[in-house]
Legacy VTK file of the C-alpha trace (Angstrom):
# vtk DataFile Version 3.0
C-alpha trace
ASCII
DATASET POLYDATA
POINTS 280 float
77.739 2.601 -51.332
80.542 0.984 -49.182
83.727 -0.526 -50.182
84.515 -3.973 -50.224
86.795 -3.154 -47.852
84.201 -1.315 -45.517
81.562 -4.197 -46.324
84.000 -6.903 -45.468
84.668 -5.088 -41.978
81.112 -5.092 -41.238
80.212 -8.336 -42.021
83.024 -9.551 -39.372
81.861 -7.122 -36.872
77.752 -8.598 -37.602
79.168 -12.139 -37.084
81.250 -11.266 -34.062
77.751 -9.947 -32.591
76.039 -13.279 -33.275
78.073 -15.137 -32.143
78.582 -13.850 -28.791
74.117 -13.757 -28.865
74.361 -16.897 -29.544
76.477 -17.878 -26.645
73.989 -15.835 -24.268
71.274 -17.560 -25.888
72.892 -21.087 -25.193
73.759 -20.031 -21.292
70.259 -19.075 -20.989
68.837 -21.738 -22.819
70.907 -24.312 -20.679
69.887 -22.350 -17.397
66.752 -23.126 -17.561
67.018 -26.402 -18.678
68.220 -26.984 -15.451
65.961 -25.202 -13.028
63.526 -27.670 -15.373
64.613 -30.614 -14.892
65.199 -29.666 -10.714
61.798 -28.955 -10.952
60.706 -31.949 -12.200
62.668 -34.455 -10.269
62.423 -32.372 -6.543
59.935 -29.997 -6.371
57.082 -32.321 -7.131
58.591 -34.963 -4.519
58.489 -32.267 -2.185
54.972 -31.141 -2.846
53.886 -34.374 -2.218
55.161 -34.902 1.041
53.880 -31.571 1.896
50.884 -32.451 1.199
50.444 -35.598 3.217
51.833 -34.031 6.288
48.833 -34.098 8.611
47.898 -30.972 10.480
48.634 -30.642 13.899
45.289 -31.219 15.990
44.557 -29.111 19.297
44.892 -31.170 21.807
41.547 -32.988 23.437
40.385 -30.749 26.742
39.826 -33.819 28.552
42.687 -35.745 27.689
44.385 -37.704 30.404
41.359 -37.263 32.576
39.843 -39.647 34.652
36.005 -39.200 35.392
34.153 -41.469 37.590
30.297 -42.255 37.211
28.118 -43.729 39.023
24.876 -44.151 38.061
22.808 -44.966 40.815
20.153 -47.816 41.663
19.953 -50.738 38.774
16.956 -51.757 37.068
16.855 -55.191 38.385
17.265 -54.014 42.481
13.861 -54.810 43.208
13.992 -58.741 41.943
16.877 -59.677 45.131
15.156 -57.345 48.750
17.436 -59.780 50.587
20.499 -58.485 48.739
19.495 -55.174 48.436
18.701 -54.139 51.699
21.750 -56.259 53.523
23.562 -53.941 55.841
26.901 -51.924 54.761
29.403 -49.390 56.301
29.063 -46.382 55.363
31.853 -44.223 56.695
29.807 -43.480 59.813
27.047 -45.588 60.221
25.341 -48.724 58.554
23.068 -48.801 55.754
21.349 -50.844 53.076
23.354 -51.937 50.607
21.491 -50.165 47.767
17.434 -49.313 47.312
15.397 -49.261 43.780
15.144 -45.903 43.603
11.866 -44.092 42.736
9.938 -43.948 39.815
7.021 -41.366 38.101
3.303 -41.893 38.613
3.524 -43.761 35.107
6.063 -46.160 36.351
9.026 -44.721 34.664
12.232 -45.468 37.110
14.719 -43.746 38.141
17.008 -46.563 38.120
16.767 -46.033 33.856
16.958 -42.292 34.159
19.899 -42.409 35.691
21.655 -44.724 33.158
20.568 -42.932 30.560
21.838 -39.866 31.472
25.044 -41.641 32.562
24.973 -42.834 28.894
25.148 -39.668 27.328
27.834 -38.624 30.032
29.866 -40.686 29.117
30.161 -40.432 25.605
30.057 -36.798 25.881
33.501 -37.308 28.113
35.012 -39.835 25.889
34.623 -37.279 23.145
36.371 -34.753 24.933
39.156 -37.251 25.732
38.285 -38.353 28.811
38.936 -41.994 30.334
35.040 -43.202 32.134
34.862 -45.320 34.568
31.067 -46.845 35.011
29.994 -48.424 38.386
27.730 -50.163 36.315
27.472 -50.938 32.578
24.037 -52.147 32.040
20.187 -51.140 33.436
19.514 -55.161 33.630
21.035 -56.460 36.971
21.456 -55.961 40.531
23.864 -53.839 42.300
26.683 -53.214 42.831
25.812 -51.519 46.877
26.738 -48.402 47.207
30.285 -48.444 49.051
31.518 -50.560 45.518
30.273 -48.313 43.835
32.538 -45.424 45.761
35.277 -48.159 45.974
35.146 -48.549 42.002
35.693 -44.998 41.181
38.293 -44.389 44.292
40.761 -47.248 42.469
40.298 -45.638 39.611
41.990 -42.760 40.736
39.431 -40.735 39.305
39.996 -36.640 38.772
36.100 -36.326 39.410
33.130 -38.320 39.676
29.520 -37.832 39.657
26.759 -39.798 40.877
23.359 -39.453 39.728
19.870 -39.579 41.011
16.393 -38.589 40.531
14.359 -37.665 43.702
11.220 -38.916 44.972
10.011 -35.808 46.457
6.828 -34.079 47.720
4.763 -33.773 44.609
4.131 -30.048 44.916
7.795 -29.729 45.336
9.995 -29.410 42.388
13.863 -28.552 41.195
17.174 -30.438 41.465
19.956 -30.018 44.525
23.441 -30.847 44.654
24.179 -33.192 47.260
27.554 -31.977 48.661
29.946 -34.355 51.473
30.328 -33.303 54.547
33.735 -34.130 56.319
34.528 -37.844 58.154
38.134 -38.907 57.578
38.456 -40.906 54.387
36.734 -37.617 52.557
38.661 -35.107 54.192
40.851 -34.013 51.587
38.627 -33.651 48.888
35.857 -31.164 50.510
37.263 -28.307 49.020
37.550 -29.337 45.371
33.815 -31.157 45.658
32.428 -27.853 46.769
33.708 -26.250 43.365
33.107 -28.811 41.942
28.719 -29.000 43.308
29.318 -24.798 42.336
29.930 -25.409 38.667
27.415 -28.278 38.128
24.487 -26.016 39.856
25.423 -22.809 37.926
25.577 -25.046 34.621
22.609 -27.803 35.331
20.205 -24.664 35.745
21.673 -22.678 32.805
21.505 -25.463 30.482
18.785 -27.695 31.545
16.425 -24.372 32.857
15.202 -27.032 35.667
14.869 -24.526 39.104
16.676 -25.431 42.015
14.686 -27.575 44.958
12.009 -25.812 46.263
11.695 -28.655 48.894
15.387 -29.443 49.425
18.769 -27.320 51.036
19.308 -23.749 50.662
20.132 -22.611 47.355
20.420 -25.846 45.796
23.159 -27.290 47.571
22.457 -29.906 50.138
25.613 -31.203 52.828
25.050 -34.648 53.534
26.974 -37.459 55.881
24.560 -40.357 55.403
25.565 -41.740 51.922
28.236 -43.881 51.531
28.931 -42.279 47.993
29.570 -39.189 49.271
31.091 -40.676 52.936
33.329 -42.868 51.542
35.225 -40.921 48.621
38.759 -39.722 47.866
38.387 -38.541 44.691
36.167 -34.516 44.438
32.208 -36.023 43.932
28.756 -34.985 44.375
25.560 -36.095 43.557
22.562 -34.947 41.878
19.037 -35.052 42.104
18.248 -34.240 38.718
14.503 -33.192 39.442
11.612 -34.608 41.207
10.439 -37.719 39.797
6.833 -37.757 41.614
6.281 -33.777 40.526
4.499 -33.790 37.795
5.858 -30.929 35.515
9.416 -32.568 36.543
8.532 -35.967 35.733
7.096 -34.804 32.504
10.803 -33.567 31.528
12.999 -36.138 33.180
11.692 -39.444 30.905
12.371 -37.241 27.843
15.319 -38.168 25.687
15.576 -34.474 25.156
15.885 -33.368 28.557
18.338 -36.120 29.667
20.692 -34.998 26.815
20.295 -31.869 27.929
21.232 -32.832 31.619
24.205 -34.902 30.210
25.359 -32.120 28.346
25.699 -29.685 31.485
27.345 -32.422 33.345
29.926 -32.611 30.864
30.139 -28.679 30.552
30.437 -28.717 34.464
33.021 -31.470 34.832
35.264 -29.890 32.263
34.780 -26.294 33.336
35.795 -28.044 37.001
39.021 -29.957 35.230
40.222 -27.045 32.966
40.136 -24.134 35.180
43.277 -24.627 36.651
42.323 -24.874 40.472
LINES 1 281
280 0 1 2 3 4 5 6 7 8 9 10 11 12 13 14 15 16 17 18 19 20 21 22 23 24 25 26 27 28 29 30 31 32 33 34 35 36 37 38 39 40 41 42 43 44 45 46 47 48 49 50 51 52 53 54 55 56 57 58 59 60 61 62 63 64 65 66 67 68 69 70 71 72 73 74 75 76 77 78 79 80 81 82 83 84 85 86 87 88 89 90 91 92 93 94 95 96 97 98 99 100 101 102 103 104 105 106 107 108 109 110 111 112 113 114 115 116 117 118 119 120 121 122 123 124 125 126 127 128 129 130 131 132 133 134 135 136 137 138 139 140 141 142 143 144 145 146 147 148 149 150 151 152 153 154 155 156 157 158 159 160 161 162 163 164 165 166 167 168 169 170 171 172 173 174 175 176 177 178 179 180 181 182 183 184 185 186 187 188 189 190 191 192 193 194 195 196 197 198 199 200 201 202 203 204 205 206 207 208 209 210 211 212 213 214 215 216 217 218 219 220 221 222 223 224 225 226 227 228 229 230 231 232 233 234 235 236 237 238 239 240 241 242 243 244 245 246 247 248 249 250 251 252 253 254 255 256 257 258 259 260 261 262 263 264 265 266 267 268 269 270 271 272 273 274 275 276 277 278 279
């Protein structure tokens, strides 16, 4: 049994321990009061502007690019022979202004092939940040000849252009060729960087499209020609393309699908970027 004297003692040394508990408790207490009510007033503000912070997008591969199309004839050529077939320069010699193109034994033309394609080009492009420039925006009128049509995409300062045909061929010839320019003063600069360019579109037109290369037409699939004002008459790295052979019958059966000219749009598009990204 303790003394009072003893129990006294204790007692003050119990409430000296309490009260410096209590004290710790307090600090504690108001501690974490605080990092509360930080929480609560900054950390939630902050979350919230996190999360309306957009993500950083990868840049477009095409953006800043300029690609030039020309889709050649117009569905409407044959209704105006006088304005048609009117004489133009074409960097060495004259020729008609434009023709109407060919067209399959069942009277599809080549004048809508071509657009459609071009269609599909061009939003393919646009997708991949491209700028298009059209040398004609319909398959209902007449024109524009074929040295406007070079002039349009030369103004436009175009990185690379494309024009594109069908052919109107031997029918037991079939396959596509790359029509490539051949050198004549306003061209001269861009020979080079057109021959790449007629290199990527051949390697991807026949990968993606399967289509064989002319059977009837150049070596290899690459023609060099200095008779078309669209290839005479350029600045800017271009070639054109006969996508197939329009009075072949297994071609013909292909080219007035929807299918196939997706398909032929898509390797354009493949081409021209491969061309514009490979840092030549």
């Amino acid at each position: 049994m303790l003394s009072r004297s003893e129990h006294g003692s204790r007692s003050s040394r119990t409430l000296a321990v309490l009260v410096v508990l209590g004290a710790a408790v307090l600090a504690a207490c108001s501690s974490t009061a605080s990092s509360i009510s930080a929480d609560s007033v900054a950390h939630p503000v902050a979350r919230r502007a996190a999360r309306f912070v957009s993500p950083k997008r990868s840049p477009l591969p095409l953006g800043g690019k300029v690609v030039g199309i020309d889709p050649g004839h117009n569905g409407r050529n044959y209704t105006d022979p006088a304005f048609i077939n009117h004489l133009i320069w074409n960097g060495r010699e004259e020729e008609g202004c434009d023709t109407t193109g060919t067209q399959t034994d069942g009277g599809y033309t080549e004048a809508q092939y071509n657009f459609n394609v071009a269609t599909y080009l061009a939003a393919d492009l646009r997708a991949a940040g491209a700028k298009v420039v059209l040398t004609r925006k319909s398959n209902d009128g007449i024109g524009p000849c074929v040295n406007t049509r070079s002039e349009i995409i030369n103004r436009a300062h175009a990185n690379v252009a494309i024009d594109i045909h069908a052919d109107g061929g031997p029918p037991g010839g079939r396959g596509f060729a790359i029509l490539e320019p051949v050198a004549d003063g306003p061209n001269d600069r861009v020979i080079g960087a057109s021959k790449r360019f007629g290199h990527d579109l051949l390697e991807r037109f026949r990968t993606v499209t399967r289509m064989p290369v002319s059977t009837y037409d150049g070596v290899g699939g690459i023609v060099f020609r200095d008779d078309l004002a669209g290839l005479n008459l350029t600045t800017v790295p271009k070639v054109l393309i006969e996508c197939g052979n329009m009075r072949n019958a297994i071609d013909a059966a292909l080219l007035v699908r929807a299918s196939f000219q997706k398909l032929a749009a898509k390797a354009m598009s493949e081409a021209i970027t491969q061309y514009l990204t490979a840092g030549r």
